[in-house]
N, CA, C and O atoms as a CHARMM CRD file, in Angstrom:
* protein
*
  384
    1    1 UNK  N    102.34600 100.46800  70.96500 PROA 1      0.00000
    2    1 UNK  CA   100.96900 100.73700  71.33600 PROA 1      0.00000
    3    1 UNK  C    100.07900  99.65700  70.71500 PROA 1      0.00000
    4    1 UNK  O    100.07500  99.35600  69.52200 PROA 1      0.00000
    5    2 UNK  N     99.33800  99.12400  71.66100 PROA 2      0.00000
    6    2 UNK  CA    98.84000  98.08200  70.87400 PROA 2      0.00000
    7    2 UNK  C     97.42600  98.45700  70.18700 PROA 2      0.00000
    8    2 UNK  O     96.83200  99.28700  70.87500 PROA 2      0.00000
    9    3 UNK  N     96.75100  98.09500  69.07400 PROA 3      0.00000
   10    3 UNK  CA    95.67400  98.15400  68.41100 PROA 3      0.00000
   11    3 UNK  C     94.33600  97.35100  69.15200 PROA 3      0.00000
   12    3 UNK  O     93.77000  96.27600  68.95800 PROA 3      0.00000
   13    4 UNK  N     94.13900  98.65100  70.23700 PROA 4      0.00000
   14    4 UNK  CA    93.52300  97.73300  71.11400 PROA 4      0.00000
   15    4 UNK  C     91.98700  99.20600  71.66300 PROA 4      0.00000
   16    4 UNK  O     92.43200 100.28900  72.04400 PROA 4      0.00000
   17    5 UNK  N     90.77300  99.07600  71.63400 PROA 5      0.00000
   18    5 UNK  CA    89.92000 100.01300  71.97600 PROA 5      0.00000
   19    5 UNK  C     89.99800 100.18100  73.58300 PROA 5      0.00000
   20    5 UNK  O     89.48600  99.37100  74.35600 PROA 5      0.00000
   21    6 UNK  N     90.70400 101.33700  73.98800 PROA 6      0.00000
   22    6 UNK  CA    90.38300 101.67900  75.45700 PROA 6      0.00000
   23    6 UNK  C     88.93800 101.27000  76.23000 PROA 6      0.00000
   24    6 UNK  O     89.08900 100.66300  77.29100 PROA 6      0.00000
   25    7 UNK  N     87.88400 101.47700  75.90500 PROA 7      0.00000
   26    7 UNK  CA    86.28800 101.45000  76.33600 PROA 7      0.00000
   27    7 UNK  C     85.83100 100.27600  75.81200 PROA 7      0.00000
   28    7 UNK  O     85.22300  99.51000  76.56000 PROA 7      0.00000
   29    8 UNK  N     85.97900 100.03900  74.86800 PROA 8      0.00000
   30    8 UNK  CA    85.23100  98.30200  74.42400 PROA 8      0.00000
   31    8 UNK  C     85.97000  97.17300  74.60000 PROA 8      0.00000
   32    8 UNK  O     85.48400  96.13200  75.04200 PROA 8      0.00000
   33    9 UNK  N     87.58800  97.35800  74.15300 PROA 9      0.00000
   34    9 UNK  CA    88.20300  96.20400  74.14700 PROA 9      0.00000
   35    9 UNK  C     88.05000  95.87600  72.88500 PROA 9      0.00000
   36    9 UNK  O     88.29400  94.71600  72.55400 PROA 9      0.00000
   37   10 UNK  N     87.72300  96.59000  72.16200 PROA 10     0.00000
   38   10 UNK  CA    87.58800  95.73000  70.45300 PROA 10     0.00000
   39   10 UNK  C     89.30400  95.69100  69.96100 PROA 10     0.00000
   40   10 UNK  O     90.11100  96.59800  70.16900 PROA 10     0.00000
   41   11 UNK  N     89.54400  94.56200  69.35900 PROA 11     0.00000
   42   11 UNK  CA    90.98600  94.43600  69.00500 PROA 11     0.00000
   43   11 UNK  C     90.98800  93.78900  67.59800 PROA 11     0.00000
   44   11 UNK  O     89.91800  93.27300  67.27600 PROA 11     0.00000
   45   12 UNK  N     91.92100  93.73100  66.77500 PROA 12     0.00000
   46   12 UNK  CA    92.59400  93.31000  65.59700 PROA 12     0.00000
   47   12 UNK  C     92.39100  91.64700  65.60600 PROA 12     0.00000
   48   12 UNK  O     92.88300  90.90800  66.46000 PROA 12     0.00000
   49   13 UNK  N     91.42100  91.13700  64.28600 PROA 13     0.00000
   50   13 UNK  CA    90.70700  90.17700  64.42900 PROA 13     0.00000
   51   13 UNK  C     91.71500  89.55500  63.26700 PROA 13     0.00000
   52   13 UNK  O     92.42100  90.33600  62.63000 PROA 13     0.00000
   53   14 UNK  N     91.76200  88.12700  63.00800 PROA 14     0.00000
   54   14 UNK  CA    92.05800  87.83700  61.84400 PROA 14     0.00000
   55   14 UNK  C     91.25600  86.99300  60.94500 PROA 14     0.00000
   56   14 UNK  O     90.21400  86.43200  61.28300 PROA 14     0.00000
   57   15 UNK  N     91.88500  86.92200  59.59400 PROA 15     0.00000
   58   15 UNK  CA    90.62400  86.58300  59.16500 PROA 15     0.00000
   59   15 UNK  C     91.38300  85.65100  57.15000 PROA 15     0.00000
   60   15 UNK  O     92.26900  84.79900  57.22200 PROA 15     0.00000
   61   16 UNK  N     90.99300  85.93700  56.19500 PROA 16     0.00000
   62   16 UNK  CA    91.49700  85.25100  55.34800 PROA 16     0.00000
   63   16 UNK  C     91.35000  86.37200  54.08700 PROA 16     0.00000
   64   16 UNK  O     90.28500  86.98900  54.08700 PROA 16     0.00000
   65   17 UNK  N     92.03200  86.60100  53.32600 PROA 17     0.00000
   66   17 UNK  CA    92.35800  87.41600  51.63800 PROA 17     0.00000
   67   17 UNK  C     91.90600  86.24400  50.81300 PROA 17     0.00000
   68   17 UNK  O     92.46100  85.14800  50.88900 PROA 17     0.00000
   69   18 UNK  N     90.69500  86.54400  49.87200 PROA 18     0.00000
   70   18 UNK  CA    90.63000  85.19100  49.26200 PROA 18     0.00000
   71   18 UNK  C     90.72400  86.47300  47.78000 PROA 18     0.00000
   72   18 UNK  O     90.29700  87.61200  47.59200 PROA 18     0.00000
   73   19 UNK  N     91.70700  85.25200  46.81900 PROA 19     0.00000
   74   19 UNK  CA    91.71600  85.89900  45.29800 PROA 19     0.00000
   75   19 UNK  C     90.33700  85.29400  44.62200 PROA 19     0.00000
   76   19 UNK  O     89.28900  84.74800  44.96400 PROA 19     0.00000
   77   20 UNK  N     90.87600  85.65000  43.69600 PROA 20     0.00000
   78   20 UNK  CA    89.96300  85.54100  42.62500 PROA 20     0.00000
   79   20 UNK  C     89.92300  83.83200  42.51000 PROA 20     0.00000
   80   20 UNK  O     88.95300  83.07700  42.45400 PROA 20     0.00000
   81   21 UNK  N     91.29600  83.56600  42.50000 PROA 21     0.00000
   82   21 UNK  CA    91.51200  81.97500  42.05300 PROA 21     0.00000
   83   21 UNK  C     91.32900  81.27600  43.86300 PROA 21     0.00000
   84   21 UNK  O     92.22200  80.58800  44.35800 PROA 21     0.00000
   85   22 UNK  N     90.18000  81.58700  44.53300 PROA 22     0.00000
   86   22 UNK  CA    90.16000  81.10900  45.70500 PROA 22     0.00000
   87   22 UNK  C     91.15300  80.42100  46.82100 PROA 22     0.00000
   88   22 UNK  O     91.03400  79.40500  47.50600 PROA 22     0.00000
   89   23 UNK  N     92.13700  81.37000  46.71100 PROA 23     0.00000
   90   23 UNK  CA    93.92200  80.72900  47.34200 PROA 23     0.00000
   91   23 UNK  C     93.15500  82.25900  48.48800 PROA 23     0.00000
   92   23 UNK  O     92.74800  83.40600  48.30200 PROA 23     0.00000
   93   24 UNK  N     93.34000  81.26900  49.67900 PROA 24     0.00000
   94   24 UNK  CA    93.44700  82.12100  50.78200 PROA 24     0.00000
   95   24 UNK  C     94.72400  82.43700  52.03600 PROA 24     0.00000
   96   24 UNK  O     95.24600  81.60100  52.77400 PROA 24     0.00000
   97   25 UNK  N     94.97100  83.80800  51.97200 PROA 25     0.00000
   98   25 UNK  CA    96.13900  83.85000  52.90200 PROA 25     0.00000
   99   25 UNK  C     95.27800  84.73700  54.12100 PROA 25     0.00000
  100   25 UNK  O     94.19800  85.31700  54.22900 PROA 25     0.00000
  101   26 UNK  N     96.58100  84.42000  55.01500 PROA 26     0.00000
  102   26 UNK  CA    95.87100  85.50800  56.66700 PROA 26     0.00000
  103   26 UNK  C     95.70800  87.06800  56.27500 PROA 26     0.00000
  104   26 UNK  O     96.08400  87.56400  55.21300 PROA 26     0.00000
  105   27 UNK  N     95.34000  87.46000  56.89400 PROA 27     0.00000
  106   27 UNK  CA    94.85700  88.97700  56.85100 PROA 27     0.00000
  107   27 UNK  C     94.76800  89.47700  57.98100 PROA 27     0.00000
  108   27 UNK  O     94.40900  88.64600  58.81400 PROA 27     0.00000
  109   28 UNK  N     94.99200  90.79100  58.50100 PROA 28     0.00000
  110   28 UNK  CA    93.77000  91.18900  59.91600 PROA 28     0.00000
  111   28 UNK  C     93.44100  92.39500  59.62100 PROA 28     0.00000
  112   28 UNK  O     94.07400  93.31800  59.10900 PROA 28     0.00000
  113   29 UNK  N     92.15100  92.27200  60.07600 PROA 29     0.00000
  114   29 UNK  CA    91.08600  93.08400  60.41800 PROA 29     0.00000
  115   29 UNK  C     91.56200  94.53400  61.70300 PROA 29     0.00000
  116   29 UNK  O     91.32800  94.40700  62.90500 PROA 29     0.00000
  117   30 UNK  N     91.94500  95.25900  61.36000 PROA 30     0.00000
  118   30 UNK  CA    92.43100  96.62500  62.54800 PROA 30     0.00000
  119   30 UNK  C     90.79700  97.37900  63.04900 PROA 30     0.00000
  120   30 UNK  O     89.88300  97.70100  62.28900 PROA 30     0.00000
  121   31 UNK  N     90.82300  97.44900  63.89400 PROA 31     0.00000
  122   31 UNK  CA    89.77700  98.39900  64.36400 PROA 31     0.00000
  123   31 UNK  C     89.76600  99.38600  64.06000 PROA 31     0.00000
  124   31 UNK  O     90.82900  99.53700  63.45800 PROA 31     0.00000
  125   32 UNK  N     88.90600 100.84500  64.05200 PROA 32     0.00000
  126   32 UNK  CA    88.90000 102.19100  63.13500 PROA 32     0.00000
  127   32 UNK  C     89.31800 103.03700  64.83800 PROA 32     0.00000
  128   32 UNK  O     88.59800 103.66700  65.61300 PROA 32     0.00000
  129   33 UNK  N     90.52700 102.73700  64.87900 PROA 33     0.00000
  130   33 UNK  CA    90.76100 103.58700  66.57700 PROA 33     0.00000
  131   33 UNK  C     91.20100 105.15800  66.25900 PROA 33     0.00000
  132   33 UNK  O     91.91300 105.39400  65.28300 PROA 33     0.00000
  133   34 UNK  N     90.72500 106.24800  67.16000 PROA 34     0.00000
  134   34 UNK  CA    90.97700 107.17300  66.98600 PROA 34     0.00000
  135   34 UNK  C     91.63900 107.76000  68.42000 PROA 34     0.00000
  136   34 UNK  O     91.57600 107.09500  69.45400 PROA 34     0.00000
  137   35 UNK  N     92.19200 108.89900  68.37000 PROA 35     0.00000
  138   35 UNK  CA    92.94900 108.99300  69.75300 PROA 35     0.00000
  139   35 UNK  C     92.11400 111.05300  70.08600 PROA 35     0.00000
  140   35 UNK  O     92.33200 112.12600  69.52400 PROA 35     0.00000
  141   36 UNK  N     91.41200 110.73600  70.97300 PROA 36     0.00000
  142   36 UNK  CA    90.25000 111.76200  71.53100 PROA 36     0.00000
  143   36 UNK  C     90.59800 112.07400  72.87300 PROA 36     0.00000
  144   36 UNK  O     91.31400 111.39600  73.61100 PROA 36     0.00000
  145   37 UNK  N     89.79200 113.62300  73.24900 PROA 37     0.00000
  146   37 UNK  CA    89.85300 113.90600  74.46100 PROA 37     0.00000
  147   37 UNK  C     88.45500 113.77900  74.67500 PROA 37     0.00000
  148   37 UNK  O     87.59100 113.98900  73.82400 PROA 37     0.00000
  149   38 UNK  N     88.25100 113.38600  75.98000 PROA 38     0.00000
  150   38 UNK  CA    86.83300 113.44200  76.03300 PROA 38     0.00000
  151   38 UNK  C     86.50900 113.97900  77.56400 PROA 38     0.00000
  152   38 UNK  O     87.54300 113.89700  78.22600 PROA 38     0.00000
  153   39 UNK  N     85.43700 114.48900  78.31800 PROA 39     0.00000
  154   39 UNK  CA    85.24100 115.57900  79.39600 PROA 39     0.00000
  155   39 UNK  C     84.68400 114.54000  79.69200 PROA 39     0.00000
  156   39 UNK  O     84.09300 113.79700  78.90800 PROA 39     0.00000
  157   40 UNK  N     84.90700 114.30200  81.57300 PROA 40     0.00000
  158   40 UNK  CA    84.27100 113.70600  82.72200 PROA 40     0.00000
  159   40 UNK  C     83.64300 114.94800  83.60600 PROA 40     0.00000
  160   40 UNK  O     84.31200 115.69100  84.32500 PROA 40     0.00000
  161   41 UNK  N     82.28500 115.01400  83.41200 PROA 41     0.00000
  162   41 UNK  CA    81.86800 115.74900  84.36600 PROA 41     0.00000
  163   41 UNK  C     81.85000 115.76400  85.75100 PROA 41     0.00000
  164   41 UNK  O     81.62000 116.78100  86.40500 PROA 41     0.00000
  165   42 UNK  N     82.05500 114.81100  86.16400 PROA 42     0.00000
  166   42 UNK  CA    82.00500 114.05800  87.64000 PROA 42     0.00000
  167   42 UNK  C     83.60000 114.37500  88.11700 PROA 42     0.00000
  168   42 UNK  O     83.77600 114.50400  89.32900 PROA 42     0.00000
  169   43 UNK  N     84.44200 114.47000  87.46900 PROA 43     0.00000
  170   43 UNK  CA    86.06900 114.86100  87.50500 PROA 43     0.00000
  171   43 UNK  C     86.07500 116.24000  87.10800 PROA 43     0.00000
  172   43 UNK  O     86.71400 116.96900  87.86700 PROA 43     0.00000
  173   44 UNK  N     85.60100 116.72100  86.24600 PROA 44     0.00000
  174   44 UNK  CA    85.55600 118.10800  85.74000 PROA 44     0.00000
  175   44 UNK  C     86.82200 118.15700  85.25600 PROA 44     0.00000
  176   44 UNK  O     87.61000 118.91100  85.82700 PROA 44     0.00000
  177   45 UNK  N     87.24600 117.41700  84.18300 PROA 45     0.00000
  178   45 UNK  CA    88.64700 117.74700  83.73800 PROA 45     0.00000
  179   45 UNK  C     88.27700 116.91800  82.31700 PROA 45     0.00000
  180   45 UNK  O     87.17800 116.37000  82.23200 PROA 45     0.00000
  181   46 UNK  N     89.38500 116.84000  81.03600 PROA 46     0.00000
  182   46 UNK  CA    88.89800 116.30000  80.18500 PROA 46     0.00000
  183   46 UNK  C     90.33700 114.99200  80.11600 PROA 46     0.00000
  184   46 UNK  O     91.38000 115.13100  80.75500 PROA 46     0.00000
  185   47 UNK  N     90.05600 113.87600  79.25900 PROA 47     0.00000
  186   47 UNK  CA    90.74200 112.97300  79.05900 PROA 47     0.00000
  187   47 UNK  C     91.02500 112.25400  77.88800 PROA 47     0.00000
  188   47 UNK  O     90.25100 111.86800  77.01100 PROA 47     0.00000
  189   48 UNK  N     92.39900 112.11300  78.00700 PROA 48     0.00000
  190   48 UNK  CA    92.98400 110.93800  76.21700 PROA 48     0.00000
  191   48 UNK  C     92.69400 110.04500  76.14800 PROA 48     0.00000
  192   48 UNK  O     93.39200 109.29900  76.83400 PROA 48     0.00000
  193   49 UNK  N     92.12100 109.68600  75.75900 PROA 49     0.00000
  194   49 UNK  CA    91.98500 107.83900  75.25100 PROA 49     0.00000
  195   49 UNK  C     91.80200 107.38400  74.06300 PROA 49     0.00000
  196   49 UNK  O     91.24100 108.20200  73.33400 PROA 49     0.00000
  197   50 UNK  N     92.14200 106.05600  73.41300 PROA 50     0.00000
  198   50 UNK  CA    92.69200 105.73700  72.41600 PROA 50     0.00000
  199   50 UNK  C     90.97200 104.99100  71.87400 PROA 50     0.00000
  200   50 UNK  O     91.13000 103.77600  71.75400 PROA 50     0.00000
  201   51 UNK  N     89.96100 105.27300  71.65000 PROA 51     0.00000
  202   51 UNK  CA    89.16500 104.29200  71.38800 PROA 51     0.00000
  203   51 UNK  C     88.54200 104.44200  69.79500 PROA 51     0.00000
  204   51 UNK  O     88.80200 105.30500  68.95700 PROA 51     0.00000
  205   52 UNK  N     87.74300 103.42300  69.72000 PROA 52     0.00000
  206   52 UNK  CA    87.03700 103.26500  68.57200 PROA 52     0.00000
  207   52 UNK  C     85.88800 103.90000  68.06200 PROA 52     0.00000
  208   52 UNK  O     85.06000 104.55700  68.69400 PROA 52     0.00000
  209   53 UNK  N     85.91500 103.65400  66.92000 PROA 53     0.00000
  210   53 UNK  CA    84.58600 105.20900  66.75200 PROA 53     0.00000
  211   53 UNK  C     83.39400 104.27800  67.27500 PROA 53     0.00000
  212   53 UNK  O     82.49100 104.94100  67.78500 PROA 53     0.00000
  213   54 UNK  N     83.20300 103.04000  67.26900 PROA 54     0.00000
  214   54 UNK  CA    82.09900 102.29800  67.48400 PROA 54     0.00000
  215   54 UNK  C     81.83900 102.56600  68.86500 PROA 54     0.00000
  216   54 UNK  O     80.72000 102.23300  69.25600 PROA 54     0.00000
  217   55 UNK  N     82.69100 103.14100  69.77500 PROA 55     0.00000
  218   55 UNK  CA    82.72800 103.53400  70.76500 PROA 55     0.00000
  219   55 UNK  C     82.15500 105.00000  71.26000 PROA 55     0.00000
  220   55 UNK  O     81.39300 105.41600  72.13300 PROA 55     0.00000
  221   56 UNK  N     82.99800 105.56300  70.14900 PROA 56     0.00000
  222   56 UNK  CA    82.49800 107.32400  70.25100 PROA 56     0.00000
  223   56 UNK  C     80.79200 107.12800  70.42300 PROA 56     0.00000
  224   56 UNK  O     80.10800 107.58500  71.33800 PROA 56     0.00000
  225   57 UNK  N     80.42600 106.48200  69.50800 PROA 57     0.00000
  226   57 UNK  CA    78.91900 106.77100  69.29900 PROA 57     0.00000
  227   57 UNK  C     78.34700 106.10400  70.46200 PROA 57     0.00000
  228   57 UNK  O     77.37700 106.62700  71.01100 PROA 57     0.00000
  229   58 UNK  N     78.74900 105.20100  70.82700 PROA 58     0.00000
  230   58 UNK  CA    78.00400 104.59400  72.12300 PROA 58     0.00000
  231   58 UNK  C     78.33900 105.58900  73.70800 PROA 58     0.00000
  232   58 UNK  O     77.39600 105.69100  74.49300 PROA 58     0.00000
  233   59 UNK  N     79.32500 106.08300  73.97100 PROA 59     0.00000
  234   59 UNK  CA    79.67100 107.16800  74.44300 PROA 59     0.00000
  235   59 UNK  C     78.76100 108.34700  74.44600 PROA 59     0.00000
  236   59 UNK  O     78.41700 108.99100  75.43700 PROA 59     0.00000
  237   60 UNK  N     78.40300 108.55100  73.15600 PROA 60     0.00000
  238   60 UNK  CA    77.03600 109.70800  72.96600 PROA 60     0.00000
  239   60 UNK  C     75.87800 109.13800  73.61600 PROA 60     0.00000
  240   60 UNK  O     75.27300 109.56100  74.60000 PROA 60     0.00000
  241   61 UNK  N     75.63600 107.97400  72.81700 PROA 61     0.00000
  242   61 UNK  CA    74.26800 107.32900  72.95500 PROA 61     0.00000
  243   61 UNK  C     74.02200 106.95700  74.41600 PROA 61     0.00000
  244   61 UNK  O     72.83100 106.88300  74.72000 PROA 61     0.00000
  245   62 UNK  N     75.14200 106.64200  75.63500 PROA 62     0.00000
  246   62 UNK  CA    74.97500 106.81100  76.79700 PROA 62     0.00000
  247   62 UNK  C     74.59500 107.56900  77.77000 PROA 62     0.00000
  248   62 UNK  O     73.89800 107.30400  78.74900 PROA 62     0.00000
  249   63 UNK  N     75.38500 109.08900  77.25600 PROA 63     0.00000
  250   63 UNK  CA    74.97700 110.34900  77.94100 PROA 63     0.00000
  251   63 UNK  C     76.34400 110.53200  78.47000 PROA 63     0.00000
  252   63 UNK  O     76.55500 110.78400  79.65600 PROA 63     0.00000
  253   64 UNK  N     77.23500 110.40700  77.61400 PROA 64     0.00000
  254   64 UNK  CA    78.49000 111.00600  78.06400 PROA 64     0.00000
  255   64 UNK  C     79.48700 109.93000  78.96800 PROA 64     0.00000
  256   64 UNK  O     78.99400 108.89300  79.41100 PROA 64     0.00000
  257   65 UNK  N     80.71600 110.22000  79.16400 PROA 65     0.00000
  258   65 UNK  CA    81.62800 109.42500  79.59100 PROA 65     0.00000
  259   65 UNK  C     81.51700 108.71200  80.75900 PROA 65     0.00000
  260   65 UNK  O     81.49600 107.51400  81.04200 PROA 65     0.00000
  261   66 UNK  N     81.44900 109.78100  81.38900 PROA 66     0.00000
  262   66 UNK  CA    80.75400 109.17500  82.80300 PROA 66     0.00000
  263   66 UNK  C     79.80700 108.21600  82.96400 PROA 66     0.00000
  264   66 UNK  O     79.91700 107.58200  84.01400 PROA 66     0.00000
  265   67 UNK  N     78.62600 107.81700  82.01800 PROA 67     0.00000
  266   67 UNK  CA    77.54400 107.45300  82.37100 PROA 67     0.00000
  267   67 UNK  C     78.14100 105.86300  81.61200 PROA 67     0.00000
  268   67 UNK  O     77.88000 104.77200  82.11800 PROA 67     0.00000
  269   68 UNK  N     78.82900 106.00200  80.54400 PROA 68     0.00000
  270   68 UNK  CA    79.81200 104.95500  79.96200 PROA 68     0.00000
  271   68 UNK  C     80.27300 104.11600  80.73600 PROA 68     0.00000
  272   68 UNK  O     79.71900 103.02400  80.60700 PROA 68     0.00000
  273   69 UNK  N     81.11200 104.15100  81.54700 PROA 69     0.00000
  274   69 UNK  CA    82.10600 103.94900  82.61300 PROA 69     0.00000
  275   69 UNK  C     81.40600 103.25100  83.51700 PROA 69     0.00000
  276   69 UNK  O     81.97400 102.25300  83.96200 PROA 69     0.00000
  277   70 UNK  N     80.27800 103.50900  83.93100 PROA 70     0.00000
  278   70 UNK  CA    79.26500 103.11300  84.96900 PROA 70     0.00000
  279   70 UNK  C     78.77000 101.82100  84.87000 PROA 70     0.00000
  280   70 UNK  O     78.72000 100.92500  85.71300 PROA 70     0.00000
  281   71 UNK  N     78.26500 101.87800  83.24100 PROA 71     0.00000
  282   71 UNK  CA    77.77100 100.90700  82.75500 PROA 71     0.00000
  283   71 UNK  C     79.22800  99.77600  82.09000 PROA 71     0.00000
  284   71 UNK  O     79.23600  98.54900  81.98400 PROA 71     0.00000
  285   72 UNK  N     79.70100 100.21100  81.94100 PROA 72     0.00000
  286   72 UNK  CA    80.72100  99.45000  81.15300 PROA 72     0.00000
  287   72 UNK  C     81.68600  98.18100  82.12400 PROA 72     0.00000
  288   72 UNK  O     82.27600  98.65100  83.09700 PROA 72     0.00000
  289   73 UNK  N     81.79100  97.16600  81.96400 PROA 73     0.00000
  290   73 UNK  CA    82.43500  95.78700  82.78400 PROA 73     0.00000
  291   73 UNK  C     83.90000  96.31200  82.58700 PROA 73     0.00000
  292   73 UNK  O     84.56300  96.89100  81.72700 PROA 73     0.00000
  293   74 UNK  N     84.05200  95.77300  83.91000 PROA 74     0.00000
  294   74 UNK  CA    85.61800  96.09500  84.19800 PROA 74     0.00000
  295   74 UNK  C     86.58600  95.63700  83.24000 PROA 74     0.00000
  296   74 UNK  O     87.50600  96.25700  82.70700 PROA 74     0.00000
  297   75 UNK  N     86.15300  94.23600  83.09300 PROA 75     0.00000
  298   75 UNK  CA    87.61200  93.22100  82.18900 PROA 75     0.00000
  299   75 UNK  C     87.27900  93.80900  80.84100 PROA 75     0.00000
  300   75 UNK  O     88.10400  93.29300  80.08700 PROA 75     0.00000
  301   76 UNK  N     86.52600  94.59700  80.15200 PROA 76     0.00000
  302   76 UNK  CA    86.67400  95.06300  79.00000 PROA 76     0.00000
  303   76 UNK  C     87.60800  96.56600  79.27200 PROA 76     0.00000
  304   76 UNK  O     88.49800  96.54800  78.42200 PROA 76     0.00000
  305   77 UNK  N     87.68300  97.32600  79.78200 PROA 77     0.00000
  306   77 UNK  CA    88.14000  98.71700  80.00400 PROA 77     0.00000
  307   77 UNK  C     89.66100  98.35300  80.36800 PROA 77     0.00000
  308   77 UNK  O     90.26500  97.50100  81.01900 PROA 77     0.00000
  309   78 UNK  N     89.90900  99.36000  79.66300 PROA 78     0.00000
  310   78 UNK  CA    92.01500  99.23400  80.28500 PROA 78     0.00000
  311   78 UNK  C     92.17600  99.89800  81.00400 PROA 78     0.00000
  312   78 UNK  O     91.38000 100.82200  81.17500 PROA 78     0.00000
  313   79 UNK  N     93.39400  99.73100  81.84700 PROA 79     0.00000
  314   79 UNK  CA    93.84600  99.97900  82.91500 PROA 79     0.00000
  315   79 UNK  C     93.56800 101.64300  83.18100 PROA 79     0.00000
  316   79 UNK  O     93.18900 102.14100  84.24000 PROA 79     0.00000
  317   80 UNK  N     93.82800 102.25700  82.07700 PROA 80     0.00000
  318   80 UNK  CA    93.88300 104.11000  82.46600 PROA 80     0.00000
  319   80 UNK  C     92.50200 104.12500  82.35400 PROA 80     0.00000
  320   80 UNK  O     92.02600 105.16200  82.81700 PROA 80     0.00000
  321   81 UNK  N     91.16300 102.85000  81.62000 PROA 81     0.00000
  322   81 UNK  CA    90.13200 103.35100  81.86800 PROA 81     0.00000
  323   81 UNK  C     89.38000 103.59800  83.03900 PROA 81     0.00000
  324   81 UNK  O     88.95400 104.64800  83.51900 PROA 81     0.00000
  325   82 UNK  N     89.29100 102.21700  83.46400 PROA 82     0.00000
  326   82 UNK  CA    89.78900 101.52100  84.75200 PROA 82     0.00000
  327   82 UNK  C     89.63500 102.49800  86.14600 PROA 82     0.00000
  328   82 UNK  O     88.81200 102.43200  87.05900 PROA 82     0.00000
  329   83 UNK  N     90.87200 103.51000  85.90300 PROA 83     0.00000
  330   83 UNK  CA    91.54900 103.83900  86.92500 PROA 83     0.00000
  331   83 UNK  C     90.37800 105.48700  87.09200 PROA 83     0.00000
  332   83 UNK  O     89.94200 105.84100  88.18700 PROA 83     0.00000
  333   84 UNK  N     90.17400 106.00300  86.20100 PROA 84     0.00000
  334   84 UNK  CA    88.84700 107.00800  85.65200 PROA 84     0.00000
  335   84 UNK  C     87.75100 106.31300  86.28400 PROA 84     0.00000
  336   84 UNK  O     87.15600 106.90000  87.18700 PROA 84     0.00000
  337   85 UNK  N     87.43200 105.27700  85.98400 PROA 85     0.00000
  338   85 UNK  CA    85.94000 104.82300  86.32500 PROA 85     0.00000
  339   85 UNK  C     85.57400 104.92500  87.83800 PROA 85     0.00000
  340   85 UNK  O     84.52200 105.23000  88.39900 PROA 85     0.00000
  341   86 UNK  N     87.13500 104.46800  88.43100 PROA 86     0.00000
  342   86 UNK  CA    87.24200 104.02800  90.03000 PROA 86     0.00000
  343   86 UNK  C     86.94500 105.90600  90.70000 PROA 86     0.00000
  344   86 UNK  O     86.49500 106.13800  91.82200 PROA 86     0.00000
  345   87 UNK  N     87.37900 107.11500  89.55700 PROA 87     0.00000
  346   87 UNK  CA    87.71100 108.32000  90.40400 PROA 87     0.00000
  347   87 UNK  C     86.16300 108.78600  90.30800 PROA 87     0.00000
  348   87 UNK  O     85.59300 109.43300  91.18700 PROA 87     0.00000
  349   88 UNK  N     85.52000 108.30800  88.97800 PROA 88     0.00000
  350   88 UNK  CA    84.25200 108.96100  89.04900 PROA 88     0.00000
  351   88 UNK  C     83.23300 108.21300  89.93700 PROA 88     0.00000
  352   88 UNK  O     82.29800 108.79800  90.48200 PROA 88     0.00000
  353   89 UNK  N     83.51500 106.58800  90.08100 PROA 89     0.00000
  354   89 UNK  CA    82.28900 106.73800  91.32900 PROA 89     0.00000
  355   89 UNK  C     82.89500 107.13400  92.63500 PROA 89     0.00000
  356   89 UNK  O     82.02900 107.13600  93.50900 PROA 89     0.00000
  357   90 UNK  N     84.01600 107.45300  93.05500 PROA 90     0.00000
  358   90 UNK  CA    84.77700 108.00300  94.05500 PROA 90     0.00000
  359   90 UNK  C     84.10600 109.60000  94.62600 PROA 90     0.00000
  360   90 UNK  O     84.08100 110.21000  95.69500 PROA 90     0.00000
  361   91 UNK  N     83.50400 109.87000  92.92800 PROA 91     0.00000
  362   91 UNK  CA    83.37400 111.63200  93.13500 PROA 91     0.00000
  363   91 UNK  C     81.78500 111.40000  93.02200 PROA 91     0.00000
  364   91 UNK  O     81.24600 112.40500  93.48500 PROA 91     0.00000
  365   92 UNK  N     80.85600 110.50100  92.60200 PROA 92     0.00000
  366   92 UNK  CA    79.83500 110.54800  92.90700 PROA 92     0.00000
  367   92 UNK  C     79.42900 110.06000  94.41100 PROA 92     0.00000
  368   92 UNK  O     78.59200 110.72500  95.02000 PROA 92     0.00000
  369   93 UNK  N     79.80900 109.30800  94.80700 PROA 93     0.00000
  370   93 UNK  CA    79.82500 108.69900  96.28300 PROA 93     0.00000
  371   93 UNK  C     80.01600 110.26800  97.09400 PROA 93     0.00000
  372   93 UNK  O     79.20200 110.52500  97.98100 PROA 93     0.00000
  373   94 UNK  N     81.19100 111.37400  96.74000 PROA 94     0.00000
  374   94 UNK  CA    81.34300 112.33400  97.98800 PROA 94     0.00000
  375   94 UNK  C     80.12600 112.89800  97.66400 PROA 94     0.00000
  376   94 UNK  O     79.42300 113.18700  98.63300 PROA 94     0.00000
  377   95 UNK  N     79.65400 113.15000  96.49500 PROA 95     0.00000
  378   95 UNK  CA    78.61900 114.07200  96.34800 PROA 95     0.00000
  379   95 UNK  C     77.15900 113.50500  96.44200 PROA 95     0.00000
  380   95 UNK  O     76.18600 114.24700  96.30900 PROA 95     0.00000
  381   96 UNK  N     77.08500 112.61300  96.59700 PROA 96     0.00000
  382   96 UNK  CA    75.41500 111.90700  97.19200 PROA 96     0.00000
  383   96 UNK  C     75.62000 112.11100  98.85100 PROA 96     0.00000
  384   96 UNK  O     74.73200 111.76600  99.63000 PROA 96     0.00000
């Protein structure tokens, strides 16, 4: 499974460990990913996805998953997000 945010795309950065005696080795940086269900109203069902809390909160701050998805660029979202985004404007389209 890769260390990878479903909804943002935020991924495992690298970066440098510096000591005391300024000798630097590689390091990486992991994202804070959590693995959530979260409710599509537009689907009326709820869903797993693997994302980041930096995510959760933007998720809120949107107005929910759906409204996420809408706004959110394709080449950042993964494939199972992706494939959600395509059903909810699918289900807003029958219902307008």
């Amino acid at each position: 499974m890769s260390r990878r945010c479903e909804l943002t795309g935020k991924g495992a950065q690298v970066g440098h460990r510096v000591s005391h005696s300024n000798i630097k080795t590689k390091r990486r940086f992991l994202p804070n990913l959590f693995n959530v269900t979260m409710i599509s109203e537009a689907l009326g069902r709820s869903v797993k996805l693997r994302v980041s809390a930096n995510a959760i909160k933007s998720v809120d701050h949107r107005g929910g998953l759906d409204a996420f998805l809408l706004k959110a660029k394709d080449d950042e979202l993964s494939t199972k997000a992706l494939d959600i985004k395509r059903q909810v404007v699918k289900k807003r389209a029958e219902a307008a």
